[in-house]
C-alpha positions in Angstrom: 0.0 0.0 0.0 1.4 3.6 -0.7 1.6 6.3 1.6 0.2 9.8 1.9 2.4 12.2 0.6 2.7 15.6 2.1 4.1 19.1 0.7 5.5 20.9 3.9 3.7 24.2 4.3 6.8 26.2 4.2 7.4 25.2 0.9 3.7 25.9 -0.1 4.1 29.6 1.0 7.6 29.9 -1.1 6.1 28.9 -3.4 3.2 31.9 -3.8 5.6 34.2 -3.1 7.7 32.9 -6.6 4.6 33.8 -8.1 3.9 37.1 -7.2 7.4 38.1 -8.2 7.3 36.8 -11.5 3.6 38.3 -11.8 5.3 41.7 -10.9 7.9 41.0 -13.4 5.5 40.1 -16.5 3.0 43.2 -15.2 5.8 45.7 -15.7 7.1 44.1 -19.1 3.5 44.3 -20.4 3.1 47.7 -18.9 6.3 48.6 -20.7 4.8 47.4 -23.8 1.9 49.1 -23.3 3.8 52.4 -22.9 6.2 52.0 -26.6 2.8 51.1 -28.2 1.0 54.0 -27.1 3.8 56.2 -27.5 4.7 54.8 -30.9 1.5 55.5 -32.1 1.2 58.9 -30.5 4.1 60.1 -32.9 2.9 57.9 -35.8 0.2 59.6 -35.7 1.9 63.6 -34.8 4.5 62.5 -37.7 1.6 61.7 -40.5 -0.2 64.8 -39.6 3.1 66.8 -39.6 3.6 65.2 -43.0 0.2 65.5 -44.6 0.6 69.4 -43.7 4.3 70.1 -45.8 2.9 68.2 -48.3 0.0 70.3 -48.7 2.0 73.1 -47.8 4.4 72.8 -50.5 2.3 71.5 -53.1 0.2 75.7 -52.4 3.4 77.4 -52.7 4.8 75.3 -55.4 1.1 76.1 -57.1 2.1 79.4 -56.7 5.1 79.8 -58.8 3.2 77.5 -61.9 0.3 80.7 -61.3 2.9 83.4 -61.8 4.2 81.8 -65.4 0.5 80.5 -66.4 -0.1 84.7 -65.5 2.7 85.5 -67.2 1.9 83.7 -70.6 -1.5 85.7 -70.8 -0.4 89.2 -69.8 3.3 88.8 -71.1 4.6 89.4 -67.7 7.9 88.7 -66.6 7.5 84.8 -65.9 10.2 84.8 -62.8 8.1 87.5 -61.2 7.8 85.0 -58.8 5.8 86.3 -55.5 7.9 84.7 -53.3 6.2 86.3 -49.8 2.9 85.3 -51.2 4.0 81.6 -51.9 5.2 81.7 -48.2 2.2 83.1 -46.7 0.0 80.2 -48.9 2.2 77.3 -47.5 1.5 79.1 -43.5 -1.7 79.1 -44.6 -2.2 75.5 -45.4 -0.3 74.0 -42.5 -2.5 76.1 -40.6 -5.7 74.8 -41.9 -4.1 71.4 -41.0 -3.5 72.4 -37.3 0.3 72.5 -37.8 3.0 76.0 -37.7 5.3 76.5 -39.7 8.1 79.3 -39.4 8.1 81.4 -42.8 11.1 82.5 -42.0 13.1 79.4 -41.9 10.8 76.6 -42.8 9.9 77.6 -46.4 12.9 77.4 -48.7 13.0 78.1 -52.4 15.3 76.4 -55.1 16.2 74.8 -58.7 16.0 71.9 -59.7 18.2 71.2 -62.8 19.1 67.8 -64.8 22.3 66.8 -64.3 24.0 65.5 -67.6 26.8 63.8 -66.1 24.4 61.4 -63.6 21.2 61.6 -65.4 19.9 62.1 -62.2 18.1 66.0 -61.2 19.9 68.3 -58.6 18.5 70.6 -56.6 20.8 74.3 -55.6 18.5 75.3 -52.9 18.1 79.5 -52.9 19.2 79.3 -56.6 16.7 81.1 -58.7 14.5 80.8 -61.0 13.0 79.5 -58.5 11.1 75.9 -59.9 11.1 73.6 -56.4 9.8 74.6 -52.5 10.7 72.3 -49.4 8.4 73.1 -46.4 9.8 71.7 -43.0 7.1 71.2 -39.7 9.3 71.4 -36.6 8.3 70.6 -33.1 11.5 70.9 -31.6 11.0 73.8 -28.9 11.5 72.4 -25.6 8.5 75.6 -24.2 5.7 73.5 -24.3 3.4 76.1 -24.3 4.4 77.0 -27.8 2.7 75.7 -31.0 5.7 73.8 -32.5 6.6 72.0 -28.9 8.4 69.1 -28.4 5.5 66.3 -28.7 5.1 65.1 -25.2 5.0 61.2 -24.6 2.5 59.4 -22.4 4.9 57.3 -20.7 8.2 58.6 -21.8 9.1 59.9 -18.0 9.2 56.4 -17.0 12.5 56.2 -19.1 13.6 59.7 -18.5 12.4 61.3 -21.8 9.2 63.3 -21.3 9.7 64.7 -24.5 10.6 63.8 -28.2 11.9 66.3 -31.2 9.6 65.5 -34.6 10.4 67.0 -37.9 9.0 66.3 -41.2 9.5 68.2 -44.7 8.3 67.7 -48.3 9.3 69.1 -51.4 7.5 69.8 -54.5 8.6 70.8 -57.9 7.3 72.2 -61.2 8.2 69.4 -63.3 10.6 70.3 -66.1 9.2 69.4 -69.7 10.9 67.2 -72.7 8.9 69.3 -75.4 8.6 68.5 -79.1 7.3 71.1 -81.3 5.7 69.7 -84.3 5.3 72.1 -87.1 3.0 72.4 -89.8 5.8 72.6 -93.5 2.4 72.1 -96.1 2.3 73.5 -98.9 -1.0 76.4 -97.6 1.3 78.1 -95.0 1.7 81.0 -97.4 -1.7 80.9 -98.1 -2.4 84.2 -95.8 0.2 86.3 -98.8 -1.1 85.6 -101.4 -3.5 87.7 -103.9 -6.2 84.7 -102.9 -6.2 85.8 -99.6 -7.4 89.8 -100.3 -11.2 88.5 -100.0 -10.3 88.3 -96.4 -7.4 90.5 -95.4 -7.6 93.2 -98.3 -5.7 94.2 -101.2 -3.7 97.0 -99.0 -2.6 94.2 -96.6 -1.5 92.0 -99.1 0.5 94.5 -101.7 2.1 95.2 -98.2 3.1 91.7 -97.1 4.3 91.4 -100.8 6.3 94.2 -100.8 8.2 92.6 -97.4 8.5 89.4 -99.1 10.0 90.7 -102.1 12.6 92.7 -99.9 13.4 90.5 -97.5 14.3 87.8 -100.3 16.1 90.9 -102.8 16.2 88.9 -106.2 17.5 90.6 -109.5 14.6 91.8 -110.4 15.5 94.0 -113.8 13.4 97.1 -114.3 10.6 95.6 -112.5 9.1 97.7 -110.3 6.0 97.4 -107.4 3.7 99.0 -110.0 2.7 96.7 -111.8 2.6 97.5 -115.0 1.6 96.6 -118.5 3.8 95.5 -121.5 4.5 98.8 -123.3 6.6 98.5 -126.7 7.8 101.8 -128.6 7.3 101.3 -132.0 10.5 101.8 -134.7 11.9 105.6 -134.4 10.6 107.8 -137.6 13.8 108.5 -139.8 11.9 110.3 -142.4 8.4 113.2 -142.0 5.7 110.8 -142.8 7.2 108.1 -140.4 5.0 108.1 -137.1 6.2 107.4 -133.6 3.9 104.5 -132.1 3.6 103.1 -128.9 1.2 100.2 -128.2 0.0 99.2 -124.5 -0.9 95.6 -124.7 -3.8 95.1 -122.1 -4.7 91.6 -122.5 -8.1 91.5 -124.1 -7.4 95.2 -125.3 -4.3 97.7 -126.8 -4.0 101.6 -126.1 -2.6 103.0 -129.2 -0.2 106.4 -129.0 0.8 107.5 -132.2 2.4 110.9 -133.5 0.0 110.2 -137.2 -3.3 110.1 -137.3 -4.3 106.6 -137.2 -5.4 105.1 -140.3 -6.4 101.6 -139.5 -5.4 98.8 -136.2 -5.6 95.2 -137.3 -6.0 92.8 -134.2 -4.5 89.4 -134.0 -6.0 87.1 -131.7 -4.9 84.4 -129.7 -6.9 81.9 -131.8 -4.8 82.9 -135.2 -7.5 85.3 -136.2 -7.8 88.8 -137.0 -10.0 92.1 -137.0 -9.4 94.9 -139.0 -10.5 98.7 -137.9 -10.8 101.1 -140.9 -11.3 104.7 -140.7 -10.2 106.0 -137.8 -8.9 109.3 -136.8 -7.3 111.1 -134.2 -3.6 109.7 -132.6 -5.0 107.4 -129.7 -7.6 104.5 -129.5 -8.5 101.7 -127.4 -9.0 98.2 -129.2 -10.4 95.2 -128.5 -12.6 92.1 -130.0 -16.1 92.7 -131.2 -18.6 90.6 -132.3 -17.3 87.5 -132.3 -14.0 88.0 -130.9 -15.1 90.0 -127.9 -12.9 89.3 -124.8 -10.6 87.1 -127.0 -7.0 87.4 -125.8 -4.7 89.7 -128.3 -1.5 88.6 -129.0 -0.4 91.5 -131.5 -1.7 94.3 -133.9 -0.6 96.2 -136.9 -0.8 100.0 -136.6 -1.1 102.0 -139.8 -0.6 105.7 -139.0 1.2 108.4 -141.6 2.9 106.6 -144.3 4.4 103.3 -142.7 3.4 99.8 -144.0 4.7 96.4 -142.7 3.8 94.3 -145.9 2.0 91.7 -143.8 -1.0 92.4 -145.4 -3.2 95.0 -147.2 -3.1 98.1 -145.9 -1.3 96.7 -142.8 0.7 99.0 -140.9 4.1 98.5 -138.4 3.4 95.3 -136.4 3.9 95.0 -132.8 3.4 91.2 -130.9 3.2 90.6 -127.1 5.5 88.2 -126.7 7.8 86.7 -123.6 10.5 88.3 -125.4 9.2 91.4 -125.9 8.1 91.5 -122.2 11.6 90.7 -121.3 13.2 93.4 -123.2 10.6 96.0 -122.0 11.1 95.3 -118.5 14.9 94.6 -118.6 15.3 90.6 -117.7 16.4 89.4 -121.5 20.4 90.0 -120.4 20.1 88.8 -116.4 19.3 85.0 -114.9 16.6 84.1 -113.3 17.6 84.5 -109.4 16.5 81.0 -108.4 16.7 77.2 -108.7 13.7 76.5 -110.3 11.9 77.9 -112.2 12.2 81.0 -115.3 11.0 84.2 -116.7 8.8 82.6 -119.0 6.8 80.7 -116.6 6.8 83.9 -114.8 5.6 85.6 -118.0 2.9 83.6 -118.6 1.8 83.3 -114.8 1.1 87.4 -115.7 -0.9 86.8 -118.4 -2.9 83.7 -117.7 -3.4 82.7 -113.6 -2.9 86.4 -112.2 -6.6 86.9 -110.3 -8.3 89.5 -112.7 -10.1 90.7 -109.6 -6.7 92.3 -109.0 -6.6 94.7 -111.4 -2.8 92.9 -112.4 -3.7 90.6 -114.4 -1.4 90.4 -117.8 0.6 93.3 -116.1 4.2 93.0 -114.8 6.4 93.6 -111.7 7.3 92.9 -108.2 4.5 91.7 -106.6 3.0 89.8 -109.7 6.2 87.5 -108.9 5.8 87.4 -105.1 2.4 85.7 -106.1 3.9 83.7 -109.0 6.4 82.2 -106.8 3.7 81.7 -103.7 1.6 79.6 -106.1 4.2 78.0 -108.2 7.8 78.1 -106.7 7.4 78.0 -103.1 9.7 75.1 -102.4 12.9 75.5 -100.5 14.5 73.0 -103.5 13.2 76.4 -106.0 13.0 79.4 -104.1 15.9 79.1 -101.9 15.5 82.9 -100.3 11.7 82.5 -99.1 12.9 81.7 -95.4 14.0 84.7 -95.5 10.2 86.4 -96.1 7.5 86.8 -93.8 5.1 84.8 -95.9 1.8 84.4 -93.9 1.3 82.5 -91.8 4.4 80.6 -91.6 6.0 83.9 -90.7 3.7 84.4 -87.6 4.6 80.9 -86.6 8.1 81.4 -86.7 7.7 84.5 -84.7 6.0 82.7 -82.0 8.2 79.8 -82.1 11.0 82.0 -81.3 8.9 84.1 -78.9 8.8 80.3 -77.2 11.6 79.7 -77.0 12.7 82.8 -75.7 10.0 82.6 -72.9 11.4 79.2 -72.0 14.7 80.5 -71.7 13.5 83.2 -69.2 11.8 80.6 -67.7 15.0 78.4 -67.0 12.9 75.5 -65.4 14.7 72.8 -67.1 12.7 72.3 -70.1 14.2 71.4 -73.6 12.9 71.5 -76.8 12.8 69.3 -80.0 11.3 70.1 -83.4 9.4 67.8 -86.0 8.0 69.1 -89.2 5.7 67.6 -91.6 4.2 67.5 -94.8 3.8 64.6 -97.0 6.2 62.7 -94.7 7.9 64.2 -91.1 11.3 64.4 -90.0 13.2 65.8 -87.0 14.9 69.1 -87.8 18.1 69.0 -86.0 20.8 70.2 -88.5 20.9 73.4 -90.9 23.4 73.4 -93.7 22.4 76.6 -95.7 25.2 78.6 -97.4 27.6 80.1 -94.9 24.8 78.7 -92.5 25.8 75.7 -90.3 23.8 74.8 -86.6 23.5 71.5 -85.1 22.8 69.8 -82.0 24.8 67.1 -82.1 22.6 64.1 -81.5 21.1 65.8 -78.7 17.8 66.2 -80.7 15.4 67.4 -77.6 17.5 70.0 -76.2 18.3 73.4 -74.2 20.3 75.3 -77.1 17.5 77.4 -77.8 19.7 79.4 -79.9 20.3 76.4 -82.4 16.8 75.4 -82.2 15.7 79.2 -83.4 18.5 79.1 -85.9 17.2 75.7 -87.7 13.3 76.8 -87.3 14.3 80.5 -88.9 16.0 78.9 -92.0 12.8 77.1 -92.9 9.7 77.8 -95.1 6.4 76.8 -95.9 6.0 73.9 -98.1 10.0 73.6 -97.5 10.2 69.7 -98.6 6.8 69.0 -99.7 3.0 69.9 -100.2 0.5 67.7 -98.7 -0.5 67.3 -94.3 0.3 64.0 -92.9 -0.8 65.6 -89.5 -0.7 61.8 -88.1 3.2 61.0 -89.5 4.4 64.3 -87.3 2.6 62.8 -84.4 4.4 60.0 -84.9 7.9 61.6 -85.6 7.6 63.1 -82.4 6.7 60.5 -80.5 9.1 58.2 -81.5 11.8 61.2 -80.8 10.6 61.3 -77.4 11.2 57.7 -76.9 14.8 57.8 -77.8 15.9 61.3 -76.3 13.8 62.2 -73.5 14.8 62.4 -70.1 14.2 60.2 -66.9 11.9 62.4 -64.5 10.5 64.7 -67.7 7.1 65.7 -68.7 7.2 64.3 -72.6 4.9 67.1 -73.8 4.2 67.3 -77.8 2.8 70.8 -79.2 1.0 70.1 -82.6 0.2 72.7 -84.9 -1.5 72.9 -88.5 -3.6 75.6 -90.4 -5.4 72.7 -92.7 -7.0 69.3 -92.5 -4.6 66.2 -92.4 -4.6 64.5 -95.5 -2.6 61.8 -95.6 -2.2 58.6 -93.8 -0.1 55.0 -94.0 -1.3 52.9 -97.0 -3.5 49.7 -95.5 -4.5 51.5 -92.2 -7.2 51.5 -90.5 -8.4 52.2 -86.9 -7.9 49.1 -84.6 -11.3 47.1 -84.0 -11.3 48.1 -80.4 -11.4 51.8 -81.2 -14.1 53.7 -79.1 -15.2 57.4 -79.7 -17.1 57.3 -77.0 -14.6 57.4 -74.0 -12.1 59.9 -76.0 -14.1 62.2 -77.8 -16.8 62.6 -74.6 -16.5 66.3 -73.4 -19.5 66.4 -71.7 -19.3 62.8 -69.6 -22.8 62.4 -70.6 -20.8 59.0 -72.1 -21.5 59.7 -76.0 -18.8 60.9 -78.1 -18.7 64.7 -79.5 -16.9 64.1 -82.2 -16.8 61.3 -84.7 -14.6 61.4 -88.1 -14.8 59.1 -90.8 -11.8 60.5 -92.8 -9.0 57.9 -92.6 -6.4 60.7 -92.7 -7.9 62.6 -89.6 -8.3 59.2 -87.9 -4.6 58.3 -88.1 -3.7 61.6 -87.1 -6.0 61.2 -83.4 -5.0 57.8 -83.2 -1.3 58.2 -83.5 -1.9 61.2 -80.5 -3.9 58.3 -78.2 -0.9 56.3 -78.6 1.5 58.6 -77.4 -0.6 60.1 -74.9 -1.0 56.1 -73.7 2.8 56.0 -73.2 2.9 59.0 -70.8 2.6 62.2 -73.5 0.4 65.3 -72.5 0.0 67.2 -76.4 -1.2 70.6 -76.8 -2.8 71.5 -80.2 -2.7 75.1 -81.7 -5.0 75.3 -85.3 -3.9 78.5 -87.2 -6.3 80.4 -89.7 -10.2 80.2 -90.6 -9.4 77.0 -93.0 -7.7 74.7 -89.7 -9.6 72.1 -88.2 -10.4 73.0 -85.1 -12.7 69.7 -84.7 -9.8 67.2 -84.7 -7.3 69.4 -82.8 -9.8 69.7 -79.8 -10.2 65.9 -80.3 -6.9 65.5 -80.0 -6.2 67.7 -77.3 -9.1 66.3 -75.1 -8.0 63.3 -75.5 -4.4 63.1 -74.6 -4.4 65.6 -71.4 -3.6 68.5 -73.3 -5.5 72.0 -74.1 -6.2 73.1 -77.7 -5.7 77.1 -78.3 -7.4 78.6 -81.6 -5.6 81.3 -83.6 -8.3 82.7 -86.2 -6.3 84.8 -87.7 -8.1 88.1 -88.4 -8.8 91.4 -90.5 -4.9 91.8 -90.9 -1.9 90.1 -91.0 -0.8 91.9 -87.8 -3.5 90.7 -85.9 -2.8 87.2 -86.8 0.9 87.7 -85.9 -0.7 88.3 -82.4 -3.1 86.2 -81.9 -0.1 83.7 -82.9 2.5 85.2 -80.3 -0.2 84.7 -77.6 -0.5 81.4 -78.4 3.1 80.4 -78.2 3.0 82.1 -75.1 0.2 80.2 -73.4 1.6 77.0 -74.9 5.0 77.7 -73.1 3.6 78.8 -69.9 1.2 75.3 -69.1 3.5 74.1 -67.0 2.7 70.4 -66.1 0.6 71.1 -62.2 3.5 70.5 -59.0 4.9 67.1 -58.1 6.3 65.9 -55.1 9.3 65.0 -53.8 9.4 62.4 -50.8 12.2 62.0 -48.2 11.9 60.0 -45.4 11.0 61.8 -42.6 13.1 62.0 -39.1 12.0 61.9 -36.2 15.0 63.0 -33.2 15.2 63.3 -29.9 
């Protein structure tokens, strides 16, 4: 049999007291616990608000600097007129409105934030102006508590001897710098706004002006043409004997003013058809001719003049014979001994652009001179491969764009946020203009085909023309250019931004393509969100042209569009621009050429000024004793 066993009772009581130690023990290690967690989430949760206030905070001020350049690309402002003080009293503002201060004074810091070639990677000089980048800091560091940026007190920190704990948290924010590519309308109707074509609209004043500009900017050999225009006048053989008569004979297309020092006896009129008229009995020493009957408002090639005693022989009674011919123009307006001035082109085309396709509306048709050749060389010889001088002319509205592309780039320069520039231009095909070789002419940036030499880019842009390789507007293969070009050149950390520009409907697109199955109007062309489209297109060419914009804009690419003149389509530009995150700016042109000019410098400006909205910049924050 067993026994009864028995626990002595002085073990029994060392026992509980084991027990109550190690309870004391495990109460203040959970009590300790306790403590960190509670204290650990009292500064998570000071440091997130801290943080959510300089973010905030900077992302105000930083608004404030992309207001000043968005003010200064409508009133022409200087764009680093930066209100510094006001930018500070925003970012106070905001904190505030959070419940957190912030010292203006030392707590709000401006800077610029540049690209570094070298790393690829963007630096920031900190009080380096312009000023494109703010860093708001939150303190609470001041061991007064009774002040508004205090050290945070800690719920159980005195049981380790810290009370108190230093928090600080900052955030930057920065106007992001853009990788811009300009893509420029080079078709064939960019000189469309100079021409006698466009005096319906601007008026023949305007026009004959422009003209006269064009003709000398470019300052071809023009002989003994002069801005009159004027018609074909021959002198008639010198009298060597009494009864000889002095004739000269106007030649005024479908009539001829006769001057003779005789009485006139009789005018025969040849035609262009081969046939002629003969007027008999006449007196006096001056007449107007022309077709009657039958030939009225037929063409006249020539006419014999029988006045006094002369006589040709060419017929009965015919008199001295004078012809309108491209020789005889020639010789009357002194071009039969120089060269034509250009590559292409020659004074007989010239001659019979006069007589034939000058607008009668005019008043110059069949006459002669300087701005009878600006528009013969508008219409026919615009091409930089046959009029090698027309960069050199402000031929509207290429001119205009020029002017505000260089007005961009200028305002970019001021600007100095970082952004660089590439061009594309387009016609029947696109290309990336990033070498000039004209004459003593040489620019070039080196491979670096989005860049910051603005003065290179200007030069290149400045040496160019309307229609300068081609005719046609394959809107969609610029799109394309440019997007590709930003693939290959853009910068890591840049805003690829493509500004697209035409005054005329895109008419051209890749043989065999059409939109992908999957296409849907409705969710790009909705501007209303009442989820149907705005804007449908059934033209193939304009439909390349948006698609090839969706694509880019798919692979991070805001595009602005800019539509130039009353013949642009403003319907697909607006598409576009809704489309890929961009805005769309109109240029109407206007009553004059000087208004278009304008309207085409505020554009460039407002382009130059959308500065993408403020970014930020995070940093761990710290959190010291």
């Amino acid at each position: 049999m067993f026994g009864k066993s028995h626990t002595p009772k002085g073990q029994r009581h060392n026992r509980r007291g084991v027990f109550i130690v190690l309870a004391s023990i495990i109460m203040i290690v959970l009590f300790a616990f306790l403590s960190l967690g509670l204290d650990t989430g009292l500064i998570s949760l000071e440091q997130t608000r801290l943080q959510n206030a300089v973010d905030s905070a900077a992302l105000a001020a930083s608004q404030e600097i992309t207001s000043s350049v968005h003010a200064a690309g409508t009133d022409g402002a200087d764009p680093n007129s930066i209100a510094v003080e006001q930018a500070k009293a925003m970012a106070v503002d905001v904190a505030q409105r959070n419940g957190v201060y912030i010292d203006p004074a030392k707590d709000i810091i401006f800077g610029k934030r540049t690209y570094n070639e070298g790393t690829g990677e963007w630096d920031i000089a900190w009080n380096a102006e312009p000023y494109n980048v703010v860093k708001v800091v939150a303190r609470r560091d001041q061991p007064d508590m009774s002040l508004r940026d205090s050290k945070l007190p800690l719920a159980f920190g005195w049981a380790v001897g810290k009370p108190t704990i230093d928090l600080r948290s900052e955030a930057i924010a920065f106007v992001e710098a853009r990788d811009m590519v300009v893509v420029l309308d080079f078709s064939g109707s960019m000189n469309d706004d100079s021409k006698y074509s466009a005096i319906s609209r601007l008026g023949q004043g305007p026009i004959e002006d422009n003209m006269t500009d064009i003709i000398n900017a470019m300052n071809p050999n023009l002989g003994d043409l002069t801005f009159e225009q004027d018609y074909l006048r021959i002198v008639g053989k010198p009298p060597t004997r009494g009864y000889e008569p002095q004739i000269v004979v106007t030649f005024k297309d479908r009539e001829v003013y006769i001057e003779s020092s005789k009485d006139l006896s009789n005018v025969v009129l040849e035609f262009d058809n081969g046939y002629h008229y003969k007027f008999d009995g006449l007196s006096g020493r001056t007449g107007t001719f022309r077709g009657v009957g039958g030939y009225n408002g037929r063409k006249i090639v020539g006419c014999w003049v029988k006045s006094g005693s002369n006589a040709s022989g060419d017929g009965p009674g015919y008199g001295e014979r004078f012809r309108d011919t491209n020789s005889a123009v020639k010789a009357a307006f002194g071009l039969d001994n120089i060269p034509y001035p250009y590559q292409r082109g020659s004074w007989d085309e010239f001659i019979n652009y006069c007589r034939d396709n000058i607008d009668p509306n005019t008043g110059n048709r069949h006459k002669f001179g300087k701005l009878n050749y600006c528009d013969y060389l508008l219409n026919r010889r615009y091409h930089g491969y046959e009029t090698e001088d027309f960069w050199k002319a402000p031929h509207y509205p290429f001119h205009a764009v020029k002017e505000g592309f260089s007005l961009f780039l200028g305002f970019l320069e001021d600007l100095d946020f970082g952004d660089e520039v590439g061009i594309v231009s387009y016609d029947e095909a696109s290309r990336v203009e990033h070498t000039l070789s004209d004459g003593g002419t040489y620019a070039s940036l080196n491979g670096d085909w989005i860049s910051d030499d603005y003065t290179t880019l200007n030069t290149i842009q400045r040496h160019k023309q309307a229609a300068h390789y081609g005719t046609y507007t394959a809107m969609g293969f610029g799109v394309n250019e440019a997007d590709d070009l930003l693939k290959t050149h853009s910068r890591h950390g840049a805003r690829p931004t493509i500004v697209l520009m035409t005054d005329g409907n895109a008419n051209r697109y890749p043989s065999g393509w059409n939109l992908p199955a999957d296409w849907n109007w409705n969710e790009l062309t909705d501007y209303d969100g009442d989820g149907q489209a705005d804007y449908v297109t059934y033209d193939r060419s304009k439909q390349y042209a948006i698609w090839e914009a969706v694509e880019a804009h798919k692979r991070g690419c805001t595009i602005h569009t800019m539509s130039v003149g009353a013949s642009a389509d403003r319907q697909v530009m607006t598409a576009i621009a809704n489309a890929c995150g961009g805005i769309h700016i109109a240029v109407p042109g206007g009553a004059t050429i000087a208004e278009l000019q304008s309207q085409m410098l505020e554009a460039f400006r407002q382009i130059a000024a959308k500065v993408p909205p403020p970014q930020l910049v995070y940093e761990l924050s710290q959190a010291t004793e």
